[in-house]
C-alpha positions in Angstrom: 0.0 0.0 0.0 1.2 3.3 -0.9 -0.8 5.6 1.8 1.3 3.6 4.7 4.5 5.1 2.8 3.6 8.8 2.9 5.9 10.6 5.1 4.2 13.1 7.8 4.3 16.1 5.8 2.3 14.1 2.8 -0.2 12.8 5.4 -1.2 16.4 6.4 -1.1 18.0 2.7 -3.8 15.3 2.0 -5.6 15.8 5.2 -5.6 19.3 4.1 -7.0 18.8 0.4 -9.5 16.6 1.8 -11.0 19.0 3.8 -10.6 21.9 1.5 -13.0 20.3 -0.4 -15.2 18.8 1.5 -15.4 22.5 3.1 -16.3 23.9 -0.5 -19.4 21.0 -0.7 -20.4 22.0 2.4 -20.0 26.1 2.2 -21.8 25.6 -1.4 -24.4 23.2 -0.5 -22.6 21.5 -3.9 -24.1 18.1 -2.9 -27.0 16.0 -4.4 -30.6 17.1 -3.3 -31.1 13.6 -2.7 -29.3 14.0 0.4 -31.5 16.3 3.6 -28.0 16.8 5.2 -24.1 17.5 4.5 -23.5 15.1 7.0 -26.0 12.6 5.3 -23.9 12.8 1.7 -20.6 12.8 3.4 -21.8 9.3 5.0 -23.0 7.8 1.9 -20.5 9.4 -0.4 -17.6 9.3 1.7 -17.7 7.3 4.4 -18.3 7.4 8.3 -14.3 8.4 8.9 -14.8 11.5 7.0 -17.6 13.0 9.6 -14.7 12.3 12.2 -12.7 15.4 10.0 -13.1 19.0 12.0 -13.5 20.9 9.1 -14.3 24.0 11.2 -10.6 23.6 12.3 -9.5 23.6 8.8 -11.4 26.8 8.0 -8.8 29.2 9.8 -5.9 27.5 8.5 -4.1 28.5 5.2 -4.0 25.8 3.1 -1.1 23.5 3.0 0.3 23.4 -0.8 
């Protein structure tokens, strides 16, 4: 597996894309109407271990390029 190779700083700049993004979803209400709930598409879209993400932490971060 490649993931279990990334070094620290790798870990966190993908921690940090993933959030950026599921941060613009959210902020832009860019998922499906299907879904009542951001939490609800993250679940079905995602997976549980993305709820676990504090995206509110990531909002007063600059992002990590």
């Amino acid at each position: 597996m490649a993931e279990s190779n990334m070094t620290e700083s790798e870990c966190i700049k993908k921690s940090a894309s993933v959030a950026e993004v599921l941060i613009a979803i959210r902020d832009k209400n860019l998922y499906p109407a299907q879904y009542a709930t951001f939490e609800d598409y993250v679940r079905d879209r995602w997976g549980e271990e993305y709820l676990k993400i504090d995206l509110n932490s990531w909002t007063s971060q600059q992002p990590i390029r």
